[in-house]
C-alpha positions as CSV (number, residue, x, y, z in Angstrom):
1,X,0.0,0.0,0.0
2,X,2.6,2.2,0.3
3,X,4.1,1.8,-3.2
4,X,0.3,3.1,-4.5
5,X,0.9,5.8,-1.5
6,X,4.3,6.7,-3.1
7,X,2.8,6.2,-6.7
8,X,-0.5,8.0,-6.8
9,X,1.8,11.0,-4.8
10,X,4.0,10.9,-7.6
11,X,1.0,11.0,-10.3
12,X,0.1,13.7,-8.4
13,X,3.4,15.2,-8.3
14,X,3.7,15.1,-12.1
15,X,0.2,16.2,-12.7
16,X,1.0,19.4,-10.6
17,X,4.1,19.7,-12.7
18,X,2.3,19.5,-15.9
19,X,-0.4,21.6,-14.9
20,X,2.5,24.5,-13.7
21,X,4.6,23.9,-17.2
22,X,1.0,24.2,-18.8
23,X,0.1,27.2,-17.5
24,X,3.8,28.5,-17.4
25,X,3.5,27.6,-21.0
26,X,-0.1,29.3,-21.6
27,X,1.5,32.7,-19.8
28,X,4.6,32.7,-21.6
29,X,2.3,32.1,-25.4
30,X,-0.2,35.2,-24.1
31,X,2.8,37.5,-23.5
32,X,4.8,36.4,-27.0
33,X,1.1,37.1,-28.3
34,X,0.4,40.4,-26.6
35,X,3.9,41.0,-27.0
36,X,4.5,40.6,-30.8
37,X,1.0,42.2,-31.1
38,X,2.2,45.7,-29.3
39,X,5.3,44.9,-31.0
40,X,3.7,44.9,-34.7
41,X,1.5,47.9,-33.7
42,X,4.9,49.8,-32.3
43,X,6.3,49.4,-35.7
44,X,2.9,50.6,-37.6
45,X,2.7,53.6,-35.7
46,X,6.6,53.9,-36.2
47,X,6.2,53.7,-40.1
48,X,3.0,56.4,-39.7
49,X,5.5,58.9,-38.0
50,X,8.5,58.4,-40.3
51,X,5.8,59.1,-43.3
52,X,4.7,61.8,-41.6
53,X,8.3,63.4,-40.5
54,X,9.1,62.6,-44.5
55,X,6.1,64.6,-45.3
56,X,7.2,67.5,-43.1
57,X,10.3,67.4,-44.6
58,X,9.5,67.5,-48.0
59,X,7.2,70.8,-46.8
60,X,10.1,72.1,-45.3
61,X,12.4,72.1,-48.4
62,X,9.2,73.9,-50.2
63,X,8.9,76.6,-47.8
64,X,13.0,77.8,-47.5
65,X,12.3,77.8,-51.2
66,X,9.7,80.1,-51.1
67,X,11.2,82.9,-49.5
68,X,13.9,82.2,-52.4
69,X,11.4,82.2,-55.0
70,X,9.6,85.5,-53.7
71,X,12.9,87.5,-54.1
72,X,13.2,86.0,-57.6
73,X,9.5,87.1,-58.0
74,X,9.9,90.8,-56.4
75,X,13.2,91.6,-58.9
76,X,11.2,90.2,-61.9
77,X,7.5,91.9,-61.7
78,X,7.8,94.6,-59.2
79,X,9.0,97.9,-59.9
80,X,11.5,99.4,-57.7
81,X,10.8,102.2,-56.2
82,X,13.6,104.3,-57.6
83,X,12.7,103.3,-60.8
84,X,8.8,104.8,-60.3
85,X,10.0,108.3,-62.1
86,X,11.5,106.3,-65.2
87,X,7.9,104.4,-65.6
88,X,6.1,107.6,-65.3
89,X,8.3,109.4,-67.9
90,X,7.5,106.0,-69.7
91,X,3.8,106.5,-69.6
92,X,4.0,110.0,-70.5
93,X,5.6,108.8,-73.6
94,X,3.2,106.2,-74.3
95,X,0.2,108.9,-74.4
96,X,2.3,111.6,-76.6
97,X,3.3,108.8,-78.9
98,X,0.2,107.5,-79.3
99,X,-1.7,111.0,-80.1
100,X,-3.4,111.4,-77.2
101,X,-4.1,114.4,-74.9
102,X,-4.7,114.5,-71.3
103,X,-6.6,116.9,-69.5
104,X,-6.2,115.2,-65.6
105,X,-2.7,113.3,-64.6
106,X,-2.9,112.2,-60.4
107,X,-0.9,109.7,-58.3
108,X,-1.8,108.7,-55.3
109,X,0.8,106.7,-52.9
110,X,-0.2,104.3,-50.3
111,X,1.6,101.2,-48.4
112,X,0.7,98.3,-48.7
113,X,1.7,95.0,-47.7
114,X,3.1,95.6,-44.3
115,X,5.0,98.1,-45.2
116,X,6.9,96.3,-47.6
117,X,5.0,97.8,-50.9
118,X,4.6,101.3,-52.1
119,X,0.7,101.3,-53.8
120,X,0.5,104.1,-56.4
121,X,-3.0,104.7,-58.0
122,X,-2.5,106.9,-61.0
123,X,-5.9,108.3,-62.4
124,X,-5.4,109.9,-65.9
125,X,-8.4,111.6,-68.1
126,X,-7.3,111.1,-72.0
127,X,-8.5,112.3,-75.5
128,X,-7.8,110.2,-78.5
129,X,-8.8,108.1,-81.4
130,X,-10.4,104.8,-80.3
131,X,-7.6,103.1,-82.0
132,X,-4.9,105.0,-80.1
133,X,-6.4,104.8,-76.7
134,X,-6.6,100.8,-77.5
135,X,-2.3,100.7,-78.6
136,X,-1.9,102.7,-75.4
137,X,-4.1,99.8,-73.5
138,X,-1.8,97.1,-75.5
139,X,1.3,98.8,-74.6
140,X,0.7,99.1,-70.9
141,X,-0.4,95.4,-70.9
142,X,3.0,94.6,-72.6
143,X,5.2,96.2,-69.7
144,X,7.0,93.0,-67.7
145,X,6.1,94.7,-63.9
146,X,3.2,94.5,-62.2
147,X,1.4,97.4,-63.6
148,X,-2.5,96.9,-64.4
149,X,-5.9,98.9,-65.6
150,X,-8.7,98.9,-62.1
151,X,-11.0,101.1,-64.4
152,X,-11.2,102.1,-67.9
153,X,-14.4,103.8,-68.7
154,X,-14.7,105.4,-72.4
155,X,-17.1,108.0,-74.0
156,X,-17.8,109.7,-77.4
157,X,-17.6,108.4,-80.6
158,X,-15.1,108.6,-83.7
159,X,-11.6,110.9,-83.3
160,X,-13.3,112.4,-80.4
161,X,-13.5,109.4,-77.4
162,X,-12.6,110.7,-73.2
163,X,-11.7,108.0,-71.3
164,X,-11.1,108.1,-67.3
165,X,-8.1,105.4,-67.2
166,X,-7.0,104.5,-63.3
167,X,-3.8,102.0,-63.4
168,X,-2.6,100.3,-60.2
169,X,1.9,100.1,-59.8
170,X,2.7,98.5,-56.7
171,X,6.2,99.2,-55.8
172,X,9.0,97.7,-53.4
173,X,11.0,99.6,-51.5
């Protein structure tokens, strides 16, 4: 009776055993599981940032090239502001060349752009032939800065047509 003692203890024994390595076993499988599962998620969010920091990045480049490309811009279409009484005497010429008369020649400066831009409104009253009031349109069109028509209003008919014209310069200081 005491070798069934000794052997059911020692079933016993080993089924306690098994039961500890199973549930060692079952512990050690949830926490590889939750593990490579945190693990896997780690990396996805990982690969979202890097994307994101690439992304940022790229913006980056875009934006020290913008300050770049705004200089570029500035020298190309804007008139400097030293060069305002050349474009004026080029206007003047543009009328007289053109056959027309004016009767009313105003500028009006105002900043604009945070101080950065000079705004100059110039409102002319001119007399001409429809043909040469629309060569001095063309002309003004064709000059490379920034210099546009707000209004153009015409009346009259034949060699005899008054138009108020009002042209926006912006210039940089």
């Amino acid at each position: 009776m005491k070798k069934e003692v000794i052997i059911s203890n020692l079933i016993l024994l080993l089924l306690a055993i098994s039961l500890v390595l199973f549930l060692i076993s079952f512990i050690y499988s949830s926490v590889k599981t939750t593990s490579l599962k945190d693990l896997t998620e780690e990396k996805q969010l990982h690969e979202i940032s890097e994307k994101k920091f690439s992304a940022l990045k790229n913006n980056m480049k875009d934006w020290e090239n913008v300050e770049k490309e705004y200089a570029g811009f500035k020298d190309l279409m804007v008139l400097r502001f030293e060069d305002f009484s050349n474009f004026r005497k080029n206007l003047e010429l543009l009328i007289s060349r053109n056959s027309i008369s004016k009767t009313d020649f105003r500028i009006e400066y105002k900043k604009a752009l945070k101080n950065e831009y000079i705004k100059v409104k110039i409102s002319m009253k001119l007399t001409g032939n429809y043909g040469n009031l629309k060569k001095f349109i063309y002309e003004i069109g064709k000059i490379n800065k920034i210099a546009y028509f707000r209004s153009v209003k015409m009346i009259g008919s034949g060699s005899d047509i008054r138009g108020n014209f009002n042209i926006e310069v912006y210039l940089v200081k």
